[in-house]
C-alpha positions as CSV (number, residue, x, y, z in Angstrom):
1,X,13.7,9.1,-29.0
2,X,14.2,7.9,-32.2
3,X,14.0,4.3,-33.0
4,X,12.8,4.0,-29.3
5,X,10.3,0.6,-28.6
6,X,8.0,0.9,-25.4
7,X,7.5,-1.9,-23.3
8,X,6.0,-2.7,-20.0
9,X,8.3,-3.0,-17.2
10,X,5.4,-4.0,-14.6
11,X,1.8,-4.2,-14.2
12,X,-0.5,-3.8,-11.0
13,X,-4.4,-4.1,-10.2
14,X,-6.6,-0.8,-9.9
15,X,-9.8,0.3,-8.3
16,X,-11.2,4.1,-8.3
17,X,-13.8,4.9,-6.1
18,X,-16.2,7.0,-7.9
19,X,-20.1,7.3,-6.4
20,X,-20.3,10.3,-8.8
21,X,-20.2,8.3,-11.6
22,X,-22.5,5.8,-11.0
23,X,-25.6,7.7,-11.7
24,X,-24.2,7.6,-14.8
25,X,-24.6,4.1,-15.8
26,X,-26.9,2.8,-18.3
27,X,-29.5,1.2,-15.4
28,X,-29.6,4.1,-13.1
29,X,-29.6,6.8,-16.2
30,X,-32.7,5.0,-16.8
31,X,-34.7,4.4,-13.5
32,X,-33.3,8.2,-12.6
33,X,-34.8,9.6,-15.7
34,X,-38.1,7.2,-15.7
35,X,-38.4,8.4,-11.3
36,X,-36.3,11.6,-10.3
37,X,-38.0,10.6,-6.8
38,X,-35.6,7.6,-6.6
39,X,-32.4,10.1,-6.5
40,X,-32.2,10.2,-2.7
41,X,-32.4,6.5,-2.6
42,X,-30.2,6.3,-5.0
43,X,-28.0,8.2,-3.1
44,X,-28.1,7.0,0.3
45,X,-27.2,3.4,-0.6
46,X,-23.7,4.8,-2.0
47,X,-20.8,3.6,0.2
48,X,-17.8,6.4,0.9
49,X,-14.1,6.0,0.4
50,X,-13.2,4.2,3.9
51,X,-16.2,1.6,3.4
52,X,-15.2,0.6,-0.4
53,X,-11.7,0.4,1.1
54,X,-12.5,-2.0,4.0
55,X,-14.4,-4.0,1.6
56,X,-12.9,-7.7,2.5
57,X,-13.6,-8.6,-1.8
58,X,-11.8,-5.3,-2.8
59,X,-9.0,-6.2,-0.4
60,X,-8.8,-9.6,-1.8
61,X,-8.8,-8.4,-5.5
62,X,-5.7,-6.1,-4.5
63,X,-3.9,-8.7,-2.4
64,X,-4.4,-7.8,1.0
65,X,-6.5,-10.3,2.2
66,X,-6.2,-14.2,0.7
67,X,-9.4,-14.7,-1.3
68,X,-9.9,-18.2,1.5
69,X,-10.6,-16.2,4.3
70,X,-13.2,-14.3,3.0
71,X,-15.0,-17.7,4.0
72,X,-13.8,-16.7,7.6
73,X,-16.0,-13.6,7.5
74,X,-19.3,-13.0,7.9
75,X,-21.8,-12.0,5.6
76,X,-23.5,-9.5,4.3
77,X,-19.3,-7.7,3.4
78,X,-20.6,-4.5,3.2
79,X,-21.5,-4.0,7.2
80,X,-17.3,-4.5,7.3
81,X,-16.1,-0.5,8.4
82,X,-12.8,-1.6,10.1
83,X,-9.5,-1.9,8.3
84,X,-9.4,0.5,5.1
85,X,-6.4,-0.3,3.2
86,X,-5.4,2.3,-0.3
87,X,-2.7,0.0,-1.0
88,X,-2.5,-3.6,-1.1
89,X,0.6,-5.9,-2.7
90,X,-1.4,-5.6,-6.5
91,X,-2.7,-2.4,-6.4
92,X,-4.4,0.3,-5.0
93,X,-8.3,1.9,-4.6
94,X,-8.0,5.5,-5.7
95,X,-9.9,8.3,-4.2
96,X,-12.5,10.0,-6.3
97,X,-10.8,13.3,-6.3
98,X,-7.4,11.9,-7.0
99,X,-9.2,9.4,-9.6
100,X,-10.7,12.7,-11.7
101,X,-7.5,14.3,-11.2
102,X,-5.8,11.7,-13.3
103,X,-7.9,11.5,-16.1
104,X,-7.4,15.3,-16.8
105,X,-4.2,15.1,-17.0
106,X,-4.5,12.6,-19.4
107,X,-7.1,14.1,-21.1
108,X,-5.5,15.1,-24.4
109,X,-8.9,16.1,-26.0
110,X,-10.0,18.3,-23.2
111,X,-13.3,16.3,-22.4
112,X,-12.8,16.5,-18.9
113,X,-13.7,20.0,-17.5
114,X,-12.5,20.4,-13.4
115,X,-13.2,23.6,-11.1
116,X,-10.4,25.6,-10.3
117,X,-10.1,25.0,-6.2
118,X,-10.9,20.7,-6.9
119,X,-8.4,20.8,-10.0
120,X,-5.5,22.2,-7.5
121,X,-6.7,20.1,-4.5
122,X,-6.7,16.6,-6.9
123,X,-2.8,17.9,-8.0
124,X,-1.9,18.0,-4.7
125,X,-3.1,14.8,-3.2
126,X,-1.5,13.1,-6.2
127,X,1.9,14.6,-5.4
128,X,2.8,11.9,-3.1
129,X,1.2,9.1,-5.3
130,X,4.3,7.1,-6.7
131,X,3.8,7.0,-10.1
132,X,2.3,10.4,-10.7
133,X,5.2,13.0,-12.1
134,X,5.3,16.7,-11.4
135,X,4.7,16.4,-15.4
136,X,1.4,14.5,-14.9
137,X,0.3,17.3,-12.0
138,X,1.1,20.4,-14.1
139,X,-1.5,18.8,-16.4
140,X,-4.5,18.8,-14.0
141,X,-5.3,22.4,-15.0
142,X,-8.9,24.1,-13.6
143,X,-11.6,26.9,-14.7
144,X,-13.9,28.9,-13.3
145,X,-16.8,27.8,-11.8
146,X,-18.7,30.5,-14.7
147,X,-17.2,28.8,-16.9
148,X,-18.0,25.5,-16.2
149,X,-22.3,26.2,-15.4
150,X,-21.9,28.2,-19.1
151,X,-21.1,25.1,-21.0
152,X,-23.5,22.9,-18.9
153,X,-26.4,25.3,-19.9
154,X,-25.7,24.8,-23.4
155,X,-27.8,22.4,-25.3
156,X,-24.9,19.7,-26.1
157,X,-25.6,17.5,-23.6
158,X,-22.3,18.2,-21.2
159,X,-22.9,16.0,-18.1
160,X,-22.1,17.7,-14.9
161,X,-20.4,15.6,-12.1
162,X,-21.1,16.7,-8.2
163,X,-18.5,15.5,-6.1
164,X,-20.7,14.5,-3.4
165,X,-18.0,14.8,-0.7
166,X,-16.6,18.3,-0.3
167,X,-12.8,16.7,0.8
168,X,-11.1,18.4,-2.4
169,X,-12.8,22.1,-1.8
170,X,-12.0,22.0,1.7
171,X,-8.3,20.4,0.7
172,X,-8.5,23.5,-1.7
173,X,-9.5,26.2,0.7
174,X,-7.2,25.0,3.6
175,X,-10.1,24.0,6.1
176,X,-10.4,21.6,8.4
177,X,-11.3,18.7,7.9
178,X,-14.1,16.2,10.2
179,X,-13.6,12.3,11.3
180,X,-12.7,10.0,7.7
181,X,-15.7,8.0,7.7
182,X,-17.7,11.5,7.6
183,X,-15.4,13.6,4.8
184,X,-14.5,10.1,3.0
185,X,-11.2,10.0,3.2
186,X,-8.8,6.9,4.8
187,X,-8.9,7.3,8.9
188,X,-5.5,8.6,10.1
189,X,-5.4,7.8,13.4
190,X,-5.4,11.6,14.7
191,X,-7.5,11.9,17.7
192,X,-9.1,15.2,18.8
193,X,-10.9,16.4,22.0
194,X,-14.6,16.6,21.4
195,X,-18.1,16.5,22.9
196,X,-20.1,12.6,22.3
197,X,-24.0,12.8,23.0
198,X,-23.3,9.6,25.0
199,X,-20.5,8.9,27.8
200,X,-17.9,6.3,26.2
201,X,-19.5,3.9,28.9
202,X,-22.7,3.3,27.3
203,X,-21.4,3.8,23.8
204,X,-19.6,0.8,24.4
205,X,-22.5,-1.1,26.0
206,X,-24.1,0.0,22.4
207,X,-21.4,-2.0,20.6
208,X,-21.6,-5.1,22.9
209,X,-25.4,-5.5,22.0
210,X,-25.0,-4.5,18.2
211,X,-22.5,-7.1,18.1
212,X,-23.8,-10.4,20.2
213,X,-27.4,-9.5,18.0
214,X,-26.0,-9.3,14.6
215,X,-26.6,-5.5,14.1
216,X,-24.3,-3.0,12.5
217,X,-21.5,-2.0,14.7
218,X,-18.4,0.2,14.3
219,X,-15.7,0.5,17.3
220,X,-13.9,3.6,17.6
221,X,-10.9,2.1,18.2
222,X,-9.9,-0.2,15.3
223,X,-7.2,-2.2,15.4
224,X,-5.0,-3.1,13.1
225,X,-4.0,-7.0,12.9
226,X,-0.8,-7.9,11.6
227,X,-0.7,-10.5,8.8
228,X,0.1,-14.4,9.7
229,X,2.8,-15.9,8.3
230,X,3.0,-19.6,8.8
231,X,6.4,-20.8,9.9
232,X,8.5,-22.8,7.5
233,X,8.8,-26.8,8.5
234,X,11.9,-27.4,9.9
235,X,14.9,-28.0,8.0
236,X,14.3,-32.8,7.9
237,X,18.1,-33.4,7.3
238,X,20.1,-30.5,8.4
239,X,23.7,-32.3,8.2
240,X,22.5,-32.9,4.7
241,X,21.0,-29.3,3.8
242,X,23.2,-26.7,1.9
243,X,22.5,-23.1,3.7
244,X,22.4,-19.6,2.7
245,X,22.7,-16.6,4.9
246,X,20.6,-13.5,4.4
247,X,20.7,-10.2,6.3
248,X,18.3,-7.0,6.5
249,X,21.2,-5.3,8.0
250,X,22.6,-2.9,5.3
251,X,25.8,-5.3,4.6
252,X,27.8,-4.5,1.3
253,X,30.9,-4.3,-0.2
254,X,32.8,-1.3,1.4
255,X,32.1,1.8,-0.7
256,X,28.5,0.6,-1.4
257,X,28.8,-0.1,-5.3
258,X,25.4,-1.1,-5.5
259,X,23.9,2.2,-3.8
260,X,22.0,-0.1,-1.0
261,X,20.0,3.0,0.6
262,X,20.1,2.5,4.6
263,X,16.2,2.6,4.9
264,X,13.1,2.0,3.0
265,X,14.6,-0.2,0.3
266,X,13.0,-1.2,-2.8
267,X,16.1,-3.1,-3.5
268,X,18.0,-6.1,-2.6
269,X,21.7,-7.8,-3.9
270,X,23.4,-10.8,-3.1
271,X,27.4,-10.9,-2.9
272,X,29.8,-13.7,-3.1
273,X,31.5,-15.7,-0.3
274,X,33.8,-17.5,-2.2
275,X,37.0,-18.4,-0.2
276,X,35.7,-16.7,2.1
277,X,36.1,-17.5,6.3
278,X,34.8,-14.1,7.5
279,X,34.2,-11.0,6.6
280,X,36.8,-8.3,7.5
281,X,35.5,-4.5,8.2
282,X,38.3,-3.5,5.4
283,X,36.7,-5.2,2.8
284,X,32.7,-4.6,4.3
285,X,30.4,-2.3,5.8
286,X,27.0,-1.5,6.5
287,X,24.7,1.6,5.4
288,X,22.0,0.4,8.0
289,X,20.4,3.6,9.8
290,X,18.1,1.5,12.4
291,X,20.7,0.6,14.6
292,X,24.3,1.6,15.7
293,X,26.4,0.2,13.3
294,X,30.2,1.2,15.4
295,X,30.2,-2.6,16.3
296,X,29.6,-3.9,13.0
297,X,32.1,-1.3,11.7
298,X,34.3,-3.2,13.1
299,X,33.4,-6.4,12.5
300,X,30.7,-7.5,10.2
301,X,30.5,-11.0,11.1
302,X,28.1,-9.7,13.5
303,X,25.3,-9.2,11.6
304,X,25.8,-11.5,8.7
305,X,28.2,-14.8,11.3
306,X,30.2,-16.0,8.6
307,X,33.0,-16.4,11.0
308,X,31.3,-19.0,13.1
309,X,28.7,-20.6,10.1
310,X,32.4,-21.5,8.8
311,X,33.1,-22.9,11.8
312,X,29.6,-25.3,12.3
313,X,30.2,-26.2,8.6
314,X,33.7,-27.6,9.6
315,X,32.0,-29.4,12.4
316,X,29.7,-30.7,10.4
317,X,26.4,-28.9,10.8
318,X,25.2,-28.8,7.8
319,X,26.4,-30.2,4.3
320,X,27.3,-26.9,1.9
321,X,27.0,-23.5,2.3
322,X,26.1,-21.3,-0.7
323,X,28.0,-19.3,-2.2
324,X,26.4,-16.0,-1.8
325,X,24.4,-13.9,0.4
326,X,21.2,-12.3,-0.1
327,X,21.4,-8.4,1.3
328,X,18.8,-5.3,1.8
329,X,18.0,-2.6,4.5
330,X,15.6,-3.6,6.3
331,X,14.8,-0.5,8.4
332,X,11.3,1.3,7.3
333,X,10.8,-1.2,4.3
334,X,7.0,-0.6,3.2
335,X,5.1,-4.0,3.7
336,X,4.5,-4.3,0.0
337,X,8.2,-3.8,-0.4
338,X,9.2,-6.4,1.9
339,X,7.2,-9.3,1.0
340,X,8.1,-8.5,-2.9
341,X,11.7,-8.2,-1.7
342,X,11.0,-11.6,0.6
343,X,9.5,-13.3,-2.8
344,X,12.4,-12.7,-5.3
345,X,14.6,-14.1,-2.3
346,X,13.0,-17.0,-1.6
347,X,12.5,-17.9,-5.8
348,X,16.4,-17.3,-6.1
349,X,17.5,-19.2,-3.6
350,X,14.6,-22.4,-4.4
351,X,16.0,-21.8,-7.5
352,X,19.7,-22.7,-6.4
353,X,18.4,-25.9,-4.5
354,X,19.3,-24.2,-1.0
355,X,17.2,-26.0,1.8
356,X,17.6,-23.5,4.3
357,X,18.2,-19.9,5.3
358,X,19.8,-18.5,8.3
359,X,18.6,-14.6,8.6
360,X,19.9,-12.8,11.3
361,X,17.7,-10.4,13.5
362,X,19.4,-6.6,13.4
């Protein structure tokens, strides 16, 4: 567009993991080239997808894990298997194949030189990365494998770059694929009926004695531990405090002006309560889709109690109530989503001198 300024409209912390790259840098171009005999070394000490994303720094770096408790956590950080985590409130680690993907199709100059099968496989994981357009996959173009060995044999110094997991081919070809910590990619949770060469019973005596003598260990069950929020510190003065009321339950302004989606917001709006004694289901509804809203068709005061806050404000309660409620959909909200959503919440309302916040469970 003509006349058009860009500008940035956010920012966000990024880590690729690319252990076919890393030959490539200055020290071990030189050792490699000074003693080929070091490349299976060199090899062997290269960490796969699910270990650099379980990495408690990397995870700290992105916002998953308060840089403090990596005090909590015992050294060496590498030995840590359990917990991979792509995305975290900053940013995300990117997958080699996904990682190469996007530099092609950003490669104006055509530097960047892909095989056909890993070219489509690296378009395909991308298609449900959130800010890659069908634009940006229609970019990520392939040649043939002849193609490719014909310009490496040429004396101009091409450097060739061996994917050393096979994830994208077999992505490519449609076969199946083995256990995440051996094809590299994130652990999914699917579990399939196989042979072990040991009975679960002494596997797990295994763990028990890696653990209690500082060896490596890996259970094959990992749990996931939710994050711990501290509670706030109750309210000193209540009769003094001036509340606001927030809600996860979908409420609006009947005809939704906004365009609150009933799940997986990104979104939230506050709406005015001035003059206000209770909400009447003419004038409100909710878009929720986790619950059944045919009660709070009716009357709205149930998720968001105007009706009787009115009523312990009168009684004297609490000092003022503000003016406006905060609203989203609470209902398959991404983490990352909620605590953002959580954080412009909390600033507003700080921001407004409120002392307290009733939020009522849906």
């Amino acid at each position: 567009m003509i006349g058009a300024r860009p500008a940035i409209l956010g920012a966000g912390y990024f880590l690729a993991h690319t252990p076919s790259l890393v030959r490539y840098g200055s020290k071990p171009t030189r050792e490699l080239a000074r003693d080929p005999s070091l490349g299976a070394t060199f090899a062997s000490h290269l960490r796969s997808y699910a270990e650099a994303a379980a990495y408690p720094p990397n995870r700290a770096f992105l916002g998953a894990l308060d840089p403090d408790a990596l005090h909590e956590i015992p050294r060496p950080w590498y030995r840590i298997t359990t917990g991979p985590q792509r995305w975290g409130p900053l940013g995300e680690v990117m997958p080699e194949p996904e990682f190469l993907g996007m530099l092609k199709a950003l490669d104006e100059f055509d530097l960047l030189w892909l095989e056909e099968s890993f070219a489509a496989s690296a378009a395909q994981a991308l298609a449900a990365h959130p800010l890659v357009t069908e634009a940006d996959r229609a970019r990520i173009v392939g040649r043939p494998t002849s193609t490719i060995e014909a310009q490496l044999a040429r004396p101009d110094k091409s450097l060739p770059i061996y994917v050393e997991s096979k994830l994208a081919l077999k992505l490519g070809t449609g076969q199946e694929l083995g256990p995440g910590e051996v094809e590299g990619y994130l652990p999914r949770g699917i579990r399939k009926p196989g042979v072990r060469e040991k009975p679960g019973a002494e596997r797990a005596i295994d763990m028990i004695v890696a653990k209690v003598t500082g060896k490596p260990w890996q259970t094959e069950l990992p749990l996931e531990l939710p994050e711990l929020v501290t509670p706030a510190a109750p309210v000193a003065n209540l009769k003094g405090a001036r509340l606001a009321l927030v809600t996860t339950g979908g409420l609006v302004p009947r005809g939704n002006p906004d365009r609150l989606v009933r799940g997986n917001s990104k979104t939230w709006h506050h709406y005015s309560l001035e003059g206000l004694d209770a909400l009447s289901a003419q004038d409100w509804e909710c878009v929720h889709r986790g619950f059944n809203t045919s009660i709070v068709a009716q009357n709205p005061n149930y998720i968001l109690p105007l009706n009787l806050v009115r009523d312990l404000q009168a009684q004297g309660a609490f000092a003022e109530l503000f003016p406006w409620f905060l609203s989203t959909s609470g209902v398959g909200t991404a983490v990352v989503d909620a605590k953002r959503i959580g954080a412009e919440m909390a600033r507003e309302l700080k921001a407004a001198e409120v002392d307290a916040a009733l939020l009522v469970a849906t």
